[in-house]
N, C-alpha and C positions, 0 to 999 in steps of 0.2 A: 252823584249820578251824571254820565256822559247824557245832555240834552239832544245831542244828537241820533241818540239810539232808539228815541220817539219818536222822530220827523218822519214825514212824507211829501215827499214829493209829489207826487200822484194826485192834482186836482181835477175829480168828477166836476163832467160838463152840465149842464141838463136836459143834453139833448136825447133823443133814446137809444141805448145801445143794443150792440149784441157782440156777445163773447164766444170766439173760434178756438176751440183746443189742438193743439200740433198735437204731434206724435213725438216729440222728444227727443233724446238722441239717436242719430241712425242706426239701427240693430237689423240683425236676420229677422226674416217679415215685415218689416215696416221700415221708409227711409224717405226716401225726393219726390217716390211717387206719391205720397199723401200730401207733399211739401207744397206741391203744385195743386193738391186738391185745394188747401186751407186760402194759395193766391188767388184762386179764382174764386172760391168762396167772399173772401172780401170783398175784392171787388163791385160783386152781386149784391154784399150787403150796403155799401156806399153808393152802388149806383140808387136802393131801396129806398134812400132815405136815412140810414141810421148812424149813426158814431160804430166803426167797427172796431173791435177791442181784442187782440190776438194775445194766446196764453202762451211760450215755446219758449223754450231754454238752446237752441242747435243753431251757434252761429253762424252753418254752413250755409242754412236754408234761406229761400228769396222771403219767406214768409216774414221771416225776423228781422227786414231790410228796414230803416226805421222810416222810409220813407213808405212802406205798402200797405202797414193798418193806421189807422187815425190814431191808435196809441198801440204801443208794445210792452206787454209786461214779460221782461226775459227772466222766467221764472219756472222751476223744474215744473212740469205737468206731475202734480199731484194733489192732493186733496187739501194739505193742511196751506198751501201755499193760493188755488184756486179759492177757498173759502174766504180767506181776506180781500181778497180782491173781488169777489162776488159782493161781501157785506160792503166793501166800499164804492164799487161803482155803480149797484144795483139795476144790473143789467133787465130787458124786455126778456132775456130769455138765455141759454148754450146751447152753441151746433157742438155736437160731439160725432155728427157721423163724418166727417172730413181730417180726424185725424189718424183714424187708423183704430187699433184693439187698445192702446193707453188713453184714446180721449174716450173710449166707447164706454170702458172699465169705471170710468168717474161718471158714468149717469144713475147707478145705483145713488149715490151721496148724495148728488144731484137730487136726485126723485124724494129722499126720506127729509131733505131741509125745504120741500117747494119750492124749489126754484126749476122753473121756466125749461126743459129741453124741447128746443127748436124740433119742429119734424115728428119725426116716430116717438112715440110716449117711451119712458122707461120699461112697464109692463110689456108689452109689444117686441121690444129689443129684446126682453129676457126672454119672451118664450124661443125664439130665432134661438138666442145663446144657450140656452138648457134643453143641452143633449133628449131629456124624458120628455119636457114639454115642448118640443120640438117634435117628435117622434110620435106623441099622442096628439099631435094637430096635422100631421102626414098622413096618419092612420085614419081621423075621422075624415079628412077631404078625399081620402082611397087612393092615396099617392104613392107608387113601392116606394120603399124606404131599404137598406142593410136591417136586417135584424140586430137589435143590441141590447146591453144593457149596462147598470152601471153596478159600481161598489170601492168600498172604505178601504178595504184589505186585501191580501192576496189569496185567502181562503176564499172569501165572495167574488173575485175574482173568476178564480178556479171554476167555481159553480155557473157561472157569468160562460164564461169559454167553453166550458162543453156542452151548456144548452144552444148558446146559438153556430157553434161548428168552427171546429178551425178549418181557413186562416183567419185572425181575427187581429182586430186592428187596437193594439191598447195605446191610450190618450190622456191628460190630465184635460181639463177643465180649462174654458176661458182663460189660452192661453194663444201667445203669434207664432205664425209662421211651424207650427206644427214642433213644438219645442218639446224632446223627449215623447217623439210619438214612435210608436215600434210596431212591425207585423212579426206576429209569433204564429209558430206551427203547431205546439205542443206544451206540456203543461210544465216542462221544465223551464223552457226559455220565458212564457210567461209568469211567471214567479219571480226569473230575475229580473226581468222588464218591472216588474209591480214594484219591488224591491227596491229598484234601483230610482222609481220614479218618484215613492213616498219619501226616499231618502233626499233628494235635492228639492223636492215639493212638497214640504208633508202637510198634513190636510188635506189638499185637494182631492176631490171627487175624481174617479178610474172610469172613464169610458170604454168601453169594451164593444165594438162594433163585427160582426163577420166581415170579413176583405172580401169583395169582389175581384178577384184575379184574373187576369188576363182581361179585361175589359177595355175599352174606350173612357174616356174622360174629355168632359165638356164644361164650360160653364155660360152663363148668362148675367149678362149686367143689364137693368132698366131702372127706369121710375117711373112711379105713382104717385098721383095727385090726388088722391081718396075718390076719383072717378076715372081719370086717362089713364090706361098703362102701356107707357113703350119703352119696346128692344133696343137699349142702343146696341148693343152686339152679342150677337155667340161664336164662342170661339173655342174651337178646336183643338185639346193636345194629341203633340205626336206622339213622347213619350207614353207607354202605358201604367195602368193603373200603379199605383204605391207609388211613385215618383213625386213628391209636393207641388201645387199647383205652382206657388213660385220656383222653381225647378225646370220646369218643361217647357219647350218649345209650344208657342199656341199659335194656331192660325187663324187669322178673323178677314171673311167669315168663315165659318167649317165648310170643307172642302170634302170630307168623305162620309158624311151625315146624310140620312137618307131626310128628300122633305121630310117624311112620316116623324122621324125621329126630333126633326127640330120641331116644328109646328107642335109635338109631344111635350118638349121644355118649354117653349112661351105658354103653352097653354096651362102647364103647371105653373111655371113663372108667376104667371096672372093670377091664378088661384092663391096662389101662398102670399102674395103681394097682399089680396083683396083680407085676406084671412089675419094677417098681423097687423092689417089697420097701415103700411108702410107710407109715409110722406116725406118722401125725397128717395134716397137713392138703396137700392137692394143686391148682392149678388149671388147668386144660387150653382151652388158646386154640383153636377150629375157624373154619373156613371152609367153605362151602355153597356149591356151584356146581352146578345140571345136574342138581341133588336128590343128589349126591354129597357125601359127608362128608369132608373133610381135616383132618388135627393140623395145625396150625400149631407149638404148640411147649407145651410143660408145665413149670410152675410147683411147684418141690416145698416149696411154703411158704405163708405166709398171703397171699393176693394182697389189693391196696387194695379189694376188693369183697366181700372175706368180713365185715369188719363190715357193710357197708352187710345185706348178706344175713342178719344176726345181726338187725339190728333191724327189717329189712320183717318177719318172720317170727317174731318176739321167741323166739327159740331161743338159750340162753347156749353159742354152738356155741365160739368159742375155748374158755372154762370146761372144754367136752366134750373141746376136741380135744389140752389142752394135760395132760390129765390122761391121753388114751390115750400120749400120748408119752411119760409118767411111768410107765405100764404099771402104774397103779392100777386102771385103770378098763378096761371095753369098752361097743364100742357098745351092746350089748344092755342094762346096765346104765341108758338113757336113754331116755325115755319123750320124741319129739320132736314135738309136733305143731304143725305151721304155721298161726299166726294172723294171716292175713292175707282181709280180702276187697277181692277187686279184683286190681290190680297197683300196684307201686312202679318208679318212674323211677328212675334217677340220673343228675342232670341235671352236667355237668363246671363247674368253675367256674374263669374264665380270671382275671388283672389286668394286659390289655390295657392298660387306661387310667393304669396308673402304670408302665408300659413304654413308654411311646410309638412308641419306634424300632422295637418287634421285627416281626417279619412276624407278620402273623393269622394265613396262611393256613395249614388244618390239611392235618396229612399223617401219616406214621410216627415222628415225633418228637415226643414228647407236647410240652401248651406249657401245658395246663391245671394249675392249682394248688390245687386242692382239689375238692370234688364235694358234692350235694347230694342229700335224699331229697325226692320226689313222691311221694303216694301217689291214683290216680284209681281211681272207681269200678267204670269200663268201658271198653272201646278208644270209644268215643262222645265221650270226656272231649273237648273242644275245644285241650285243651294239647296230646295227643298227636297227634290231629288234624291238626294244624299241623306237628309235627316230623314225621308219616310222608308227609306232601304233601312236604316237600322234599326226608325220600328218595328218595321214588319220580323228583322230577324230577332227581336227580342221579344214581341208575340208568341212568336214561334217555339221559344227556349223551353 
């Protein structure tokens, strides 16, 4: 036997860690913006006190620099790989809300071995992530929701869609960036959707949601401290409804939201924050119909828009948030003020042109691959000008 094929390298210190999950390789829904989540995270945990211990396999990322965790394990993010390295360095605890939907994914494994998740409990995250129990904690706090439901096949399906009404929104389960999400009209195109989604997913759970059509779209980023809760920002898409939230132009802050209407989402915000128990960072998807406010669906982690919001505002808000999940720190301890005049875009950025083949057309399945910041003076600005002209006429359509 090769002696080498037992060695490690990898000598635990005894100082106290804590271990930060990447997001892995850059994919649709997830990529640099959580990259940036996991450096600022460190930092916060080093400034804390602790040995910080980064988990990433994505040589692109600043995360993986060998000089920005106190140790780097470049190692694919997943379970069988994360577990030896938890049994060997015996970490205080894992942040899993800074890397995105593959570090959130590994808090179940997480939770069933005791070991330690930083921040939001495991329990807490799943009700957020489970469509039903998500849906019966909107309904007991009297929060509208989409009417929905779920199912295994495309017969329950079927049943599923014509009780709550087409247009209806079908989905697979705890999955990124809205991957094989479809709006169907009718009980044929949903059968092929179901069909076609058990076929590349099979097992997973079929979300079945009614579409809000024609509506607004908004979302909210904040944190809570299990007493402070603040807004870092709400922000505004232009595109309407069905377009993926990575996909769309957003404005921060919202520019044609009535007060009524915002003051309506932080106030939910806070609710749903107080309600999942949230310690550290949250992001809550709405939809705007009829001046009615609906959840769409809540995000119990750094979503791709909390850096962008980090730097319109230059607020070191991961730094803030990554430290209340270490329960060093509270809100109140942070002096936050927003330096910004104007508003900031974030404009999506697609690579149409070295895809040839794929389809353009946008819809609930994101296709964009990364995003950018704008920042304009005043809704006058000519850039924006031109992107709310083509809302308006696809409103209209």
């Amino acid at each position: 036997m090769n002696p080498t094929l037992n060695s490690n390298e990898s000598i635990p210190s005894q100082k106290k860690k804590v271990i930060v999950l990447g997001s892995g390789p850059n994919r649709i829904g997830q990529g640099i913006e959580f990259d940036y989540c996991c450096v600022h995270g460190l930092l916060a945990i080093k400034e804390s006190g602790y040995e910080a211990i980064m988990v990433n396999c994505n040589p692109e990322t600043v995360s993986t620099d060998f000089d920005m965790a106190d140790k780097l394990y470049f190692e694919p993010v997943n379970w069988e790989h994360l577990w030896e390295i938890v049994e060997l360095e015996k970490p205080e605890g894992v942040i899993v809300q800074l890397g995105g939907q593959t570090a959130l994914k590994l808090a179940k494994r997480l939770h069933e071995k005791g070991i330690k998740i930083i921040g939001t409990s495991f329990d807490d995250m799943d009700v957020a992530e489970d469509r039903g129990r998500f849906s019966d904690l909107l309904k007991e706090l009297n929060i509208p929701y989409p009417e929905y439901g779920t199912a295994i096949d495309a017969d329950e399906a079927l049943v599923v869609a014509n009780r709550v009404g087409y247009p209806v929104l079908v989905r697979p389960s705890y999955v990124i960036g809205g991957q094989r999400m479809r709006i169907v009209i009718n009980d044929d195109e949903l059968e092929k959707a179901v069909i076609s989604l058990l076929k590349h997913l099979p097992g997973n759970k079929i979300l079945i949601d009614h579409f809000l059509d024609r509506c607004q779209e908004a979302e909210v980023d904040a944190i809570f401290d299990g007493e402070n809760f603040h807004i870092m920002g709400v922000m505004e898409h232009i595109e309407p409804a069905g377009i993926h939230s990575g996909d769309s132009n957003a404005v921060l802050p919202a520019f044609n939201l009535t007060p009524l209407i915002v003051e309506t989402m932080e106030y939910y915000s806070e609710k749903i924050a107080r309600a999942l128990n949230i310690k550290g960072l949250i992001n809550i998807q709405f939809a705007i119909k009829n001046d009615k406010v609906y959840v769409i669906e809540a995000n119990p982690r750094a979503s791709r828009t909390t850096p962008f919001i980090a730097k319109a505002y230059q607020i070191p808000y991961l730094n803030i948030a990554t430290k209340i999940m270490l329960g060093v720190a509270k809100l109140t301890d942070f002096t936050m003020e927003k330096k910004m005049d104007g508003y900031a875009i974030k404009e999506p950025v697609f690579s149409f042109d070295k895809f040839p083949g794929v389809n353009k057309e946008l819809g609930p399945e994101m296709k964009s691959t990364g995003e950018a910041i704008r920042f304009i003076k005043d809704l006058r600005d000519p850039y924006f000008r031109t992107l709310y002209k083509e809302r308006s006429m696809n409103l209209s359509k």
